[in-house]
Every structure is written in structure tokens, then in C-alpha cells.
N, C-alpha and C positions, 0 to 999 in steps of 0.2 A: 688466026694469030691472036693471042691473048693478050689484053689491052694491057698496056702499064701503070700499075699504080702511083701514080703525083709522090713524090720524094716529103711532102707535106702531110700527107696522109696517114704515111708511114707513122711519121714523127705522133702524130696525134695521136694515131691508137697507143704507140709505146706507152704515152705519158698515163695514157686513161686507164692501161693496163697496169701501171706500176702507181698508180691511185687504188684501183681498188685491193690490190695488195694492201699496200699501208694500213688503208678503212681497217680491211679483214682483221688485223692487229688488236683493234682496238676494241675495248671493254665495251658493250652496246650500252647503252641509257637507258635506266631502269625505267621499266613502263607503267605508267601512272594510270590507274582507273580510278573512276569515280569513289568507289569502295575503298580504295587506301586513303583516301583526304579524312583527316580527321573533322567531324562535324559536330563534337563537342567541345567549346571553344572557351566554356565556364572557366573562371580559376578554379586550380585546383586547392583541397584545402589541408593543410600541412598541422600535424602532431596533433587530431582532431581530440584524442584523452585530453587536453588542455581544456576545451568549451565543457566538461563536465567539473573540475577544477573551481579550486578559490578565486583564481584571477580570469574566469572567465568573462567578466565585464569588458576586460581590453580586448576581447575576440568577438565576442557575440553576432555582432551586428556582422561579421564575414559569410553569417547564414543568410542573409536576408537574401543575398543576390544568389545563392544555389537550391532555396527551397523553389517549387515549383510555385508557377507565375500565379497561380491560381490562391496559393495561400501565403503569396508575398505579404501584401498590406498587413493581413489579420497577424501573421508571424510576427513581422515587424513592430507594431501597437503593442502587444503581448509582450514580447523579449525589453521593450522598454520599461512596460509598467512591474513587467517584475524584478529587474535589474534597479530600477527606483525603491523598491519595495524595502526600506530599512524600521519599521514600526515591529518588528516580528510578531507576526498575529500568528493565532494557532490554525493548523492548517487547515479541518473541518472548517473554520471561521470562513480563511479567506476564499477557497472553493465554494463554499454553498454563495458568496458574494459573485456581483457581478462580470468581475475579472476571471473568478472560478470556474463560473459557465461558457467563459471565452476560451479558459484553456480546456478544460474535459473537449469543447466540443475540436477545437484546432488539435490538440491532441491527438484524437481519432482520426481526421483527417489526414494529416502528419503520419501516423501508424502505418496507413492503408497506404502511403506514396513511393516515392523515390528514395534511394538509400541516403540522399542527402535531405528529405523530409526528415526519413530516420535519426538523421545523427540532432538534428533541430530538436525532436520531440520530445530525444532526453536530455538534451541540453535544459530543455524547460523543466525537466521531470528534477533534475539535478537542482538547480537555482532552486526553485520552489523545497526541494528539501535542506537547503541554505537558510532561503530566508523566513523559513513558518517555525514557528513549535509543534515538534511532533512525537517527542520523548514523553512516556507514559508518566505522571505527576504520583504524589504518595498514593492517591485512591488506583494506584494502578490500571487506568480505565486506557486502552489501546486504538480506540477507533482510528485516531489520527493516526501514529503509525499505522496500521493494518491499509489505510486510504492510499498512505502512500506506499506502501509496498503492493498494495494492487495496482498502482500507477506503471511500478517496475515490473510487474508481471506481465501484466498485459502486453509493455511493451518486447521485453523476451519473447513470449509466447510466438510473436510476428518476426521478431529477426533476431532472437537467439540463436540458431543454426543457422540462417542464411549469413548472420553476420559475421561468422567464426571465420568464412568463406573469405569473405572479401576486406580489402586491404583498410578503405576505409572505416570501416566500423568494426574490426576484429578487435582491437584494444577495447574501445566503450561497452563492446557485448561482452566482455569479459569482466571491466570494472559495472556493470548490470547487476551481472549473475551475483557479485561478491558482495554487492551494497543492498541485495534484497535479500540474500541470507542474511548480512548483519541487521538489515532495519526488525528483519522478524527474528530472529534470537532476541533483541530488544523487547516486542511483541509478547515474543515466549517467555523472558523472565519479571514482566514485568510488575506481578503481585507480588504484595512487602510477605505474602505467605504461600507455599507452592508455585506451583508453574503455570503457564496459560495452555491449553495440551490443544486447543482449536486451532489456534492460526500456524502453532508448531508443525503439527499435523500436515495443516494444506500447505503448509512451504516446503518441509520434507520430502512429500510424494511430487510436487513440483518441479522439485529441483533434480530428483531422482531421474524423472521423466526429461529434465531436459539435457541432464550432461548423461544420463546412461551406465545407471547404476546394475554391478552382478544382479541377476543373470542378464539384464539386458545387456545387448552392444552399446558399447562406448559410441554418443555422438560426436560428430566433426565439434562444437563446442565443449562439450569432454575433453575431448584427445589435449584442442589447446589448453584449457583452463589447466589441464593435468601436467603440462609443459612448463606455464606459467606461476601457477598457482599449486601445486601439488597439493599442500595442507587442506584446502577448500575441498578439493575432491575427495580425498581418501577421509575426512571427519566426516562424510557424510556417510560412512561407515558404520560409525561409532554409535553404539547404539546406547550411550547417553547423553551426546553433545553431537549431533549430526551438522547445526548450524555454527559451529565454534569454529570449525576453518575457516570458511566463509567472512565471519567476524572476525577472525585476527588477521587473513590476509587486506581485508578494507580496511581495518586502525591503521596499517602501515601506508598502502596506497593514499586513505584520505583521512587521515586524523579529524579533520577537522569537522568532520561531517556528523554528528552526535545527535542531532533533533533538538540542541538546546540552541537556540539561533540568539537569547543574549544573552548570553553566558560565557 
């Protein structure tokens, strides 16, 4: 004879069975590993074209806490003294000085880092072409420009195309490319008689090689600058004025930026 089931029992399974019904209904809970937690937890840093900017004094000091731990201090000490810096010395001056040897060498370091080292490095590169004299005088003599447009080359050359890439430094490798053509068309026109045909030259093939001049492919910097900036690209065509785009889209981006720092 087969036992009989308790009238209780009954009951329990019903309910248990009409639970996992319900459960089944339900949306599961997204499942969290390790790997979805975000583990960069830095602030992040907002409209970074501003720190290359006139009013970059009210921002600056937002790099100190994203450049890496390793060149916080020295960043720090540096972005103050030169933020201070209102005497306008000429730029060969104040590089071959003390303070100079602290950015060439933080500079490098900075170059070689993280994309937020990156965006620090020309923050500095930018301010120092603020605050020095670096506009060629009647004897037309270039060094000081040429210094700093080696300063902006240099740092292209490392994250000119990675930085077309990515969201952070797309704009400042873009206002880069446009303020090292204008500093050297400066460069190039700078005798009261003919043209300076040496640093024209190595900006020219420079720039060609970086945005992707016919026959080469257009680089990922290209493509943007071309988006952005079309004049810049297409004058570097022209084969009497290649740095004249270049130059006219920076007077409009940063008027202010001339090499005459008191004037």
C-alpha cells in the first residue's frame, strides 16, 4: 500500500514550485568580475585644449595629481616657477639657466610617460612659449624660435599619431601640429632679406611625414587635422607657402601666442 503524503507537504511543495516560477521571471543580476571594477579612479580631466591656452594658470596645477607619481614633485616645482615667470627673458636665456635644465630634462621624462605625462609636457612646452622671447629680432638670428619648435617636434614625433587616437590629447596634438608650423614659418621668414630655406626645409619634410603627404597614406593625424583644420593640410601643398596654413589656422585658435611675451 503506498504511504500517504501529509496534506502539509503538499502545500510546501506548491508554494516552492510556484517561487521558482516567479524567480524564473525575473531579469538575473548582472555578474560582476574583477575585470569590470574600474581601477582607475584619478579624476578625470575636462576641455584639456584649455591647459595649452592664455588662462591656463587657473588649471595647471589639475596635472600635478594625473602626472605619474614618479614625476609629481619635479612637475609640480616646474609648473610653478614657470607660471611665476612674468620678467620675459629670451628663451635660449632662460633654458640654458637652471630652471631650463629642469624642464629639457622633466620634459623627456614626461615625453616617454603616460598620456597624461603627455598632455603636462606641452602644457609646459606651451607656457614657456608664453612667457620667453622667442620671435626672431631685426638681425633675424632664429635660434630661439628653432629651440622651441624643436621642443614641439619632439614632442609630435612621440604622440602625434597616437594622440589623434585618443580622446584626451586629440585636440592638443592637433593645436601641436598647427603651432610648430606657425613658430617655424616665423623661423622661415625671419630675414629683413630672403627666407631662411634650413629650418623651412626640416619643418616641411616633418610635417609631411607626420600628417601624410600625396603619395604617402594620409595618417590617423592627417585624416583629423584635415577634418579640423583643412587649410593646414592642403597649404602644405603649395609649393610656395607650405607652412602658411598651418600659420593661419594657429592666429585664429591662439592669437596670442606671437613669441613677443611683452609686447
Amino acid at each position: 500500500m503506498r504511504a500517504r503524503v501529509p496534506a502539509w507537504a503538499l502545500a510546501a511543495a506548491a508554494v516552492l514550485a510556484l517561487g521558482a516560477l516567479v524567480v524564473r521571471g525575473w531579469a538575473p543580476a548582472r555578474l560582476t568580475r574583477p575585470a569590470d571594477v574600474p581601477i582607475d579612479e584619478r579624476p578625470k580631466l575636462r576641455d584639456p585644449l584649455q591647459l595649452l591656452g592664455p588662462a591656463a594658470a587657473l588649471r595647471a596645477q589639475e596635472l600635478d595629481a594625473l602626472v605619474s607619481e614618479r614625476q609629481r614633485s619635479a612637475f609640480s616645482s616646474l609648473r610653478e616657477a614657470l607660471f611665476r615667470l612674468d620678467d620675459c627673458p629670451e628663451l635660449l636665456e632662460w633654458s640654458n639657466g637652471a630652471d631650463g635644465q629642469r624642464f629639457e630634462r622633466l620634459f623627456h621624462d614626461l615625453r616617454g610617460g603616460t598620456r597624461e605625462d603627455a598632455i603636462a609636457a606641452l602644457a609646459l612646452v606651451f607656457r614657456l612659449g608664453r612667457a620667453t622671447e622667442w620671435r626672431p629680432g631685426l638681425r633675424g638670428r632664429t635660434e630661439h624660435t628653432e629651440r622651441l619648435g624643436a621642443y614641439l617636434q619632439d614632442w609630435l614625433r612621440s604622440w602625434g599619431e597616437p594622440g589623434a587616437r585618443d580622446p584626451l590629447l586629440s585636440d592638443p596634438a592637433l593645436a601641436a601640429t598647427l603651432a610648430y608650423g606657425h613658430v617655424m614659418q616665423i623661423a622661415w621668414k625671419a630675414p629683413l632679406v630672403g627666407l631662411n630655406a634650413a629650418p623651412y626645409e626640416r619643418a616641411t619634410a616633418f610635417l609631411g611625414e607626420l600628417v601624410g603627404t600625396p603619395p604617402a597614406r594620409r595618417t590617423a593625424l592627417g585624416e583629423t587635422l584635415l577634418g579640423r583644420y583643412p587649410r593646414a593640410v592642403n597649404r602644405l601643398l603649395d609649393p610656395r607657402e607650405r607652412l602658411a596654413g598651418c600659420a593661419e589656422e594657429f592666429a585664429v585658435l591662439m592669437p596670442d601666442f606671437t613669441g613677443e611675451c611683452g609686447r
